[in-house]
BAMARFI-379946 format. One record per residue (C-alpha): residue number from 1; z, y, x. Coordinates in nm, 2 decimals, always signed. Each point is the difference from the previous one (the first is absolute). Last residue first. Example, Ala and Ser with C-alpha at 12.3 -4.5 7.8 and 13.67 -1.06 7.14 Angstrom:
2
num up north east
2 +0.71 -0.11 +1.37;
1 +0.07 -0.34 -0.14;
This chain:
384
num up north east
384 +1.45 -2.29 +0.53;
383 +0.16 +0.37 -0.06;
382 -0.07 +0.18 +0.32;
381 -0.35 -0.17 -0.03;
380 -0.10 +0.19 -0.31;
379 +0.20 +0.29 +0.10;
378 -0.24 +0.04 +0.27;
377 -0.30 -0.07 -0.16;
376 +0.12 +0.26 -0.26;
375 +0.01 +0.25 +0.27;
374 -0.27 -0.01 +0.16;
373 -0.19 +0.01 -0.32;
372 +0.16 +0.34 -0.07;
371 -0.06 +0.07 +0.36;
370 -0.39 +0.01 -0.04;
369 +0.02 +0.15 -0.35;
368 +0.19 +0.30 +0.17;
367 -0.21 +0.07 +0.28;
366 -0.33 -0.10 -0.26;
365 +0.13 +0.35 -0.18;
364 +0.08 +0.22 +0.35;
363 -0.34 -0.10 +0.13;
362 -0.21 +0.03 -0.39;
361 +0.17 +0.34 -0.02;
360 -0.15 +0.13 +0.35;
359 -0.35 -0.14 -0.06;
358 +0.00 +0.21 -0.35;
357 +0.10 +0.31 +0.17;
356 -0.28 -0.08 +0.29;
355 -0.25 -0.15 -0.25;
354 +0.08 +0.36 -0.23;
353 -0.09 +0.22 +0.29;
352 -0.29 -0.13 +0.11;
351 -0.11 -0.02 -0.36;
350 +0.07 +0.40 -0.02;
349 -0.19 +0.12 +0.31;
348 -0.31 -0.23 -0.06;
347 -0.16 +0.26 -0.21;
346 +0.10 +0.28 +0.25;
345 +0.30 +0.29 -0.02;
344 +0.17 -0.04 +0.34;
343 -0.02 +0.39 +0.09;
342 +0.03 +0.06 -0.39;
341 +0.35 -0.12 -0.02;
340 -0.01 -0.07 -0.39;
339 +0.02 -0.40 +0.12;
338 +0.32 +0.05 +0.15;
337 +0.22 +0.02 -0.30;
336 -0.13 -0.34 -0.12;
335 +0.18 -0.15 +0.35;
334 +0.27 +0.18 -0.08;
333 +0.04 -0.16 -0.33;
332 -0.07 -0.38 +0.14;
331 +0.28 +0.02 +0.22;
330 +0.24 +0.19 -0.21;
329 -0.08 +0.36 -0.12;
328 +0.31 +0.14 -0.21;
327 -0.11 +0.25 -0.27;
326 +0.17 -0.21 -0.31;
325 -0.36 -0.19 -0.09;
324 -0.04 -0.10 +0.35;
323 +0.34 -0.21 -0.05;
322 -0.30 -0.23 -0.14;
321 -0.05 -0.12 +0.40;
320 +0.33 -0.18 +0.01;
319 -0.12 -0.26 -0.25;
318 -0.17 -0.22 +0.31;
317 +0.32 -0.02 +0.13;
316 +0.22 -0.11 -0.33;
315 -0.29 -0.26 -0.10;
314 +0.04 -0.15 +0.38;
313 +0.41 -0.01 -0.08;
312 -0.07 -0.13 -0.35;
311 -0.22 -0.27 +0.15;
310 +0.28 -0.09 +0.23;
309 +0.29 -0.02 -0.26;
308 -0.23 -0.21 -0.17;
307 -0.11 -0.27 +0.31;
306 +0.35 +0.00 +0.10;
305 +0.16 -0.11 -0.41;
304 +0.10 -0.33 +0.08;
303 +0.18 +0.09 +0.29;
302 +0.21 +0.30 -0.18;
301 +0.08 -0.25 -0.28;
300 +0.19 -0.30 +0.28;
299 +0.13 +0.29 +0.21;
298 +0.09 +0.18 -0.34;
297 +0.22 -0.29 -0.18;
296 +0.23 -0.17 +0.27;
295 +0.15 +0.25 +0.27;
294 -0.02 +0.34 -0.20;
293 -0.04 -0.09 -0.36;
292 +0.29 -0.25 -0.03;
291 +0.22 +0.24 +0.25;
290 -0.06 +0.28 -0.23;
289 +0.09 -0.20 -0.32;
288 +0.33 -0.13 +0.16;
287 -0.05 -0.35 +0.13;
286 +0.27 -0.24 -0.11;
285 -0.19 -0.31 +0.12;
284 -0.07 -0.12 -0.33;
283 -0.17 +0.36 -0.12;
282 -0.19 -0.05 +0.32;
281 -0.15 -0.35 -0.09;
280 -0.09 +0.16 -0.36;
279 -0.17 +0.27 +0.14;
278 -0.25 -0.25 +0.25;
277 +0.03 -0.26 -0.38;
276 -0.22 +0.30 -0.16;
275 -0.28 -0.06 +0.18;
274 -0.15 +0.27 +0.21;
273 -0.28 +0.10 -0.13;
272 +0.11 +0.29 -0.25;
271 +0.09 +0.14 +0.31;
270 -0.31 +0.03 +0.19;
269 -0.19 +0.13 -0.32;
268 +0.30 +0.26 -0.05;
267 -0.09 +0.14 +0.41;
266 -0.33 +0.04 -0.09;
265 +0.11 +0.23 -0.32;
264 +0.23 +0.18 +0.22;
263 -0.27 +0.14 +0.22;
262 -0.19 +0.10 -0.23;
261 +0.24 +0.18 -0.15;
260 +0.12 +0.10 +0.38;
259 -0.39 +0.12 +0.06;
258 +0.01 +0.30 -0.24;
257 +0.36 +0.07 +0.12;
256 -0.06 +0.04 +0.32;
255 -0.35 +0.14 -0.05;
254 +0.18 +0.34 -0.24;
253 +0.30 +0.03 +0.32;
252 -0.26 +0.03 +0.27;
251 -0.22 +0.24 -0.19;
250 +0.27 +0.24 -0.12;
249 +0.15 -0.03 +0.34;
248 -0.36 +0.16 +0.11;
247 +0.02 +0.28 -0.26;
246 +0.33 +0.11 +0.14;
245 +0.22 +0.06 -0.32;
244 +0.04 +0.30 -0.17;
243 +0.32 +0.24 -0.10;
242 -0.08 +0.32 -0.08;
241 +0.06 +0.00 -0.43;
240 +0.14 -0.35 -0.04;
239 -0.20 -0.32 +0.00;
238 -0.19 -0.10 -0.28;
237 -0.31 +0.16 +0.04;
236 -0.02 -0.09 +0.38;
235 -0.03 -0.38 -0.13;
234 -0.32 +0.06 -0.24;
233 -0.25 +0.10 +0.33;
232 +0.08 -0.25 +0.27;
231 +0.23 -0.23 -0.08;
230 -0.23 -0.04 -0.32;
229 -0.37 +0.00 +0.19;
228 +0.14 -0.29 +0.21;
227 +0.17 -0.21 -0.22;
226 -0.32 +0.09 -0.23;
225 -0.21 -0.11 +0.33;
224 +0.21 -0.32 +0.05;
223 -0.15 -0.11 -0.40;
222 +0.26 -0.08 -0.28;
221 +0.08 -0.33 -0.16;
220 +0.20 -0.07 +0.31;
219 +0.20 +0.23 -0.02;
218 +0.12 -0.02 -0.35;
217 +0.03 -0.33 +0.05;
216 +0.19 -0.04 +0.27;
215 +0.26 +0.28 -0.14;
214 +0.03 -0.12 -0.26;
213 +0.09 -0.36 +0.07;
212 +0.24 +0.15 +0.25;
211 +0.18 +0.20 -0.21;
210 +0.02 -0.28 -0.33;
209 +0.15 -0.27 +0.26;
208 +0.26 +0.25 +0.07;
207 +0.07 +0.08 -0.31;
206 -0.01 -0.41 -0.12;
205 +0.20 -0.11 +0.27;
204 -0.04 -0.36 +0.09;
203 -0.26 +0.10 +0.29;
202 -0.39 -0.13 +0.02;
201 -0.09 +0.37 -0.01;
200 +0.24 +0.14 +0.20;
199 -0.09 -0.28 +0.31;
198 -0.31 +0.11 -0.02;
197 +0.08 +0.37 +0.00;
196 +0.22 -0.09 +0.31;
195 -0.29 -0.16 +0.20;
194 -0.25 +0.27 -0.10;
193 +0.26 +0.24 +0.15;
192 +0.01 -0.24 +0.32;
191 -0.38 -0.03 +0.07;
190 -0.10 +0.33 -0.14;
189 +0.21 +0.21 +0.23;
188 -0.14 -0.09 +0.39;
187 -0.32 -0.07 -0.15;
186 -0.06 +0.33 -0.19;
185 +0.21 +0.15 +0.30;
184 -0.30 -0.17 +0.22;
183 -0.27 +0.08 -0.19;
182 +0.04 +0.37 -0.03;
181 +0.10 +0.07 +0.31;
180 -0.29 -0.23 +0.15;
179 -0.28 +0.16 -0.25;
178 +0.15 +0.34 +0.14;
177 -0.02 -0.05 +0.33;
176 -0.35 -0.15 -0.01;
175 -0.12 +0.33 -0.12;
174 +0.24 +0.27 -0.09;
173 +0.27 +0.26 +0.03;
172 -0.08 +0.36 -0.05;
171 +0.12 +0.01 -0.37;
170 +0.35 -0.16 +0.16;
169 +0.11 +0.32 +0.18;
168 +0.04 +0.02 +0.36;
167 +0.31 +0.17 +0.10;
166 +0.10 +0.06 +0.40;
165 +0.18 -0.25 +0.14;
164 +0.35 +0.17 +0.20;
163 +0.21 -0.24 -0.11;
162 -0.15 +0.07 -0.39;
161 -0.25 +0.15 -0.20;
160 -0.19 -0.34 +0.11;
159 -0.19 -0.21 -0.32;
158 -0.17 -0.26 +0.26;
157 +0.29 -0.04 +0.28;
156 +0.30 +0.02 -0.26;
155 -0.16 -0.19 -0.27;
154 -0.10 -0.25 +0.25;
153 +0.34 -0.02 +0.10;
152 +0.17 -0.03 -0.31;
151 -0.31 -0.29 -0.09;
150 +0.06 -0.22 +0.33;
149 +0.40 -0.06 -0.04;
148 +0.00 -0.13 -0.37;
147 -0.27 -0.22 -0.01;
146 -0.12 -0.09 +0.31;
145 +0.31 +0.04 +0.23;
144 +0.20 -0.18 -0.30;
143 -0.27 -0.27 -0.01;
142 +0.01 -0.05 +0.39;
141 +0.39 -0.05 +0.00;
140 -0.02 -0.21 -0.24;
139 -0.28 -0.18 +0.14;
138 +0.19 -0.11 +0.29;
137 -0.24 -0.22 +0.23;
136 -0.33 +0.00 +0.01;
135 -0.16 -0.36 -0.09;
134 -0.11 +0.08 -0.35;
133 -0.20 +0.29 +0.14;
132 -0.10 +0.26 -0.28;
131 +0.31 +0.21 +0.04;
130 -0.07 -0.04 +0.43;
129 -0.31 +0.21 -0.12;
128 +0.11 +0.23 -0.23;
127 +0.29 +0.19 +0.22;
126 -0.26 +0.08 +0.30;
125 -0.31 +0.07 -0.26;
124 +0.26 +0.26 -0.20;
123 +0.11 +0.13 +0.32;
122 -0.32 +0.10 +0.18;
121 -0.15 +0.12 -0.32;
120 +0.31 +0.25 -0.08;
119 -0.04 +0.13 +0.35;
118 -0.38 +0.02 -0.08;
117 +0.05 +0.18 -0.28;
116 +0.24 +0.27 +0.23;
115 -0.29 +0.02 +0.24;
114 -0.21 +0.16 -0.26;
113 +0.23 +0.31 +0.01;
112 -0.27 +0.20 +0.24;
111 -0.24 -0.11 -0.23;
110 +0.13 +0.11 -0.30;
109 -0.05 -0.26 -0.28;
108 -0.30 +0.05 -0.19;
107 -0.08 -0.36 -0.05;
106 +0.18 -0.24 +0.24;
105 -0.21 -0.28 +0.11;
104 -0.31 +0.10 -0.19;
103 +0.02 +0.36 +0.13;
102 +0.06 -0.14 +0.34;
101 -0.32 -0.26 -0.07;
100 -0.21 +0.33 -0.09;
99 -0.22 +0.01 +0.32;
98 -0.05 -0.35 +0.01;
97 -0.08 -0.08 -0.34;
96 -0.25 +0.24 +0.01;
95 -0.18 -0.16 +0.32;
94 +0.05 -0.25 -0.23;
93 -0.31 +0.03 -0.18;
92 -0.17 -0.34 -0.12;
91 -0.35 -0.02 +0.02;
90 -0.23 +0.26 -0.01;
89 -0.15 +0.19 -0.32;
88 -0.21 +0.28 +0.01;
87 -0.33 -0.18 +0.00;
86 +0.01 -0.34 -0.11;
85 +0.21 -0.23 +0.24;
84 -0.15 -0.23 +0.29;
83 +0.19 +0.16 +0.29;
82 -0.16 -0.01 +0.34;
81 +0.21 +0.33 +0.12;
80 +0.25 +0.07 -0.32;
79 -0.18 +0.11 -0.32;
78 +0.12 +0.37 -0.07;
77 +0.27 +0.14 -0.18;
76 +0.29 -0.19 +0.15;
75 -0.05 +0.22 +0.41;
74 -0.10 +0.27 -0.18;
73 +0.34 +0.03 -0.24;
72 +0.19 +0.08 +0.29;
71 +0.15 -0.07 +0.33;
70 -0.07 -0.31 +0.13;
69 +0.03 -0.36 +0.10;
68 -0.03 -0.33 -0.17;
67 -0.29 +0.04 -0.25;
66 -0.10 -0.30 -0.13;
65 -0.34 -0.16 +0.00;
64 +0.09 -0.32 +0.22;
63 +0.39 -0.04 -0.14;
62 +0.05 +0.01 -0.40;
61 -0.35 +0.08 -0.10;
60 -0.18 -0.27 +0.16;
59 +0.31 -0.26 -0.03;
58 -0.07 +0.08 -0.33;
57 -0.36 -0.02 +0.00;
56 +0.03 -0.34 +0.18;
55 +0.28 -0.12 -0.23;
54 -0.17 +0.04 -0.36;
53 -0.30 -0.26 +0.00;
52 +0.15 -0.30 +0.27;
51 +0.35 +0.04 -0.21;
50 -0.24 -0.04 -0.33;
49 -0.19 -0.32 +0.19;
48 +0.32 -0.16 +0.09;
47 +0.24 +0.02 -0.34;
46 -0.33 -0.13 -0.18;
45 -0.05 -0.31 +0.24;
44 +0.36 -0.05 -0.03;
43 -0.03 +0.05 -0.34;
42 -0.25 -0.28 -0.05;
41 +0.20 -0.23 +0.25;
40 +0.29 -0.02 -0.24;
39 -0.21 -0.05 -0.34;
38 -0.16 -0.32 +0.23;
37 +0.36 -0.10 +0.06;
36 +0.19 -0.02 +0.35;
35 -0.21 +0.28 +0.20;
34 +0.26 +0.28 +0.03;
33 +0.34 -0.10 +0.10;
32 -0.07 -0.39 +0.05;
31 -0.33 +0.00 +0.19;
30 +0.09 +0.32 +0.15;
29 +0.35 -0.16 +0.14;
28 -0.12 -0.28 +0.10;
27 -0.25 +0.12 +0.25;
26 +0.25 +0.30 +0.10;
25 +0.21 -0.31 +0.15;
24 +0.19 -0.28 -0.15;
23 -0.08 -0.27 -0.22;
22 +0.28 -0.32 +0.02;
21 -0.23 -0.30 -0.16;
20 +0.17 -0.17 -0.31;
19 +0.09 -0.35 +0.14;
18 -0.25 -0.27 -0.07;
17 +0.00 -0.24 -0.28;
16 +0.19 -0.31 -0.03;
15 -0.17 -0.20 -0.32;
14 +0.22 +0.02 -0.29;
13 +0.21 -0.31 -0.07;
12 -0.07 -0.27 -0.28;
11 +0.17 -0.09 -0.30;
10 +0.03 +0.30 -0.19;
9 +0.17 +0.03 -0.33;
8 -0.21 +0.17 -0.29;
7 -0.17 -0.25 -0.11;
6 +0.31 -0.24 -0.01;
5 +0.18 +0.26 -0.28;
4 -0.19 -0.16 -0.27;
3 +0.12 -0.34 +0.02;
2 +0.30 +0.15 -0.06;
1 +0.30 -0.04 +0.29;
């Protein structure tokens, strides 16, 4: 050993210190969350004194100067009994809400038919919640109740013109019907077809690579309201003379495919990071390419790729409301179509409206991001 090295060897033992101290409580948990730096406590102090500025007059609005109860545009256009808004204004109206929360539900459906909705409700919320239980037992069965079984019915119920149902066409469908049609055969059909076009893109075969490259890309260098507007208004002029296609299948059909590029391009980011060795172990077992992708290569991608394939599911929800553009009035649509009733019309009428449409999206959207991260959690510890 160099004389030179000696300075750095050590010849004495560090002093024993205490153990770390085990901080626990709401105590702890400020001082570490949101006071542990000077810069830290600075926004706190920020965060606190804007939520102690804007809550109160929310809270104001939202609950003690609302309207709950009534039966026209008086009871929104004036300020509510010990309200503290300028004149004219009240807070929030959903006495309005109230008396148009059928047409929100189901649009102009007829009401003596609305039943049949509910039917389709009953059964869609009966077969989607054991699906969303990892402990329920045989999901194969569930899926094909879900996904094959469910939609034939609930065309049957909600379309009628049949055992005995009498006809209700699609232009009088709407609200919250509508936005979960639309969002659940977006969901139901994105998620496999992207699956397949990712697949095409990454294949060996250079036409059918070609196909789906296209096609991704073409779609998804286009806006969901030219889908929309195209399926809409340019697809009737190239069918033949008399033949048409129900406006509302043109909808489902142009956001299935809008969200399935998308779709598929998630689905490529998952595979691409799977090492190659996972293919190359199945290619030594004698696994066909269809066994390799099934049982080794798309649980491991599909995994990876949760958070994705969820934010393209909320994206696919909240995009529901352009099928506006096409005549169809989604959540947020008939909620706009109510505004021009002039026994509601009041300056807080519309805002009312819009929180409630808005409140309703943000439920079903957090749903989903709240199971996503139950799920990865889940598969995190499935596979420790």
């Amino acid at each position: 050993m160099s004389a030179h090295s000696v300075d750095y060897v050590r010849t004495t033992m560090l002093t024993q210190e205490p153990p770390p101290g085990v901080e626990k409580g709401y105590v702890a948990w400020t001082r570490k969350n949101l006071l542990a730096t000077p810069k830290d406590s600075v926004l706190t102090i920020l965060a606190i004194l804007a939520i102690a500025w804007f809550l109160p007059p929310m809270i104001k609005w939202l609950f003690i100067d609302a309207s709950w109860t009534g039966g026209g545009r008086g009871v929104c256009a004036t300020v509510a009994q010990g309200g503290s808004q300028p004149d004219g204004w009240s807070g929030g109206c959903w006495a309005f809400v109230g008396a148009k929360f059928d047409q929100f539900l189901f649009g102009r459906y007829p009401i003596e038919e609305r039943w049949r909705p509910i039917v389709v409700g009953a059964l869609f919320i009966a077969l989607l919640v054991p699906m969303l239980i990892p402990k329920v037992p045989h999901k194969v069965l569930n899926g094909i109740l879900l996904f094959v079984a469910l939609p034939v019915v609930a065309f049957v119920l909600l379309l009628g013109g049949m055992f005995g149902l009498p006809f209700v066409e699609t232009p009088l469908w709407g609200g919250l019907m509508v936005t979960l049609i639309l969002s659940f055969v977006g969901i139901a059909v994105s998620l496999p077809f992207g699956i397949i076009l990712a697949l095409g893109r990454r294949s060996t075969m250079p036409v059918i690579r070609m196909i789906c490259t296209m096609f991704i890309e073409i779609v998804r260098g286009i806006p969901l309201i030219t889908v929309l507007f195209m399926a809409s208004v340019m697809l009737p002029l190239f069918l033949p003379q008399g033949m048409t296609v129900d406006k509302f299948l043109r909808a489902l059909i142009g956001v299935s495919l809008f969200a399935s590029a998308y779709m598929a391009e998630v689905v490529r980011g998952g595979l691409q990071a799977i090492p190659k060795g996972q293919g190359e172990g199945a290619d030594s077992l004698g696994l066909s390419y269809w066994q390799k992708m099934y049982l080794i290569i798309l649980p491991q991608a599909l995994k990876l790729v949760i958070p994705g394939i969820v934010n393209t599911f909320i994206g696919l929800f909240k995009d529901t409301s352009l099928v506006s553009i096409i005549g169809m009035f989604d959540l947020l649509g008939i909620v706009r179509l109510n505004f021009s009733d002039a026994n509601w019309a009041s300056p807080v009428t519309p805002l009312s409206g819009l929180i409630f449409a808005g409140f309703v999206f943000w439920l079903f959207c957090f749903g989903m991001s709240r199971y996503s991260g139950f799920m990865e959690r889940l598969l995190d510890k499935s596979h420790k």
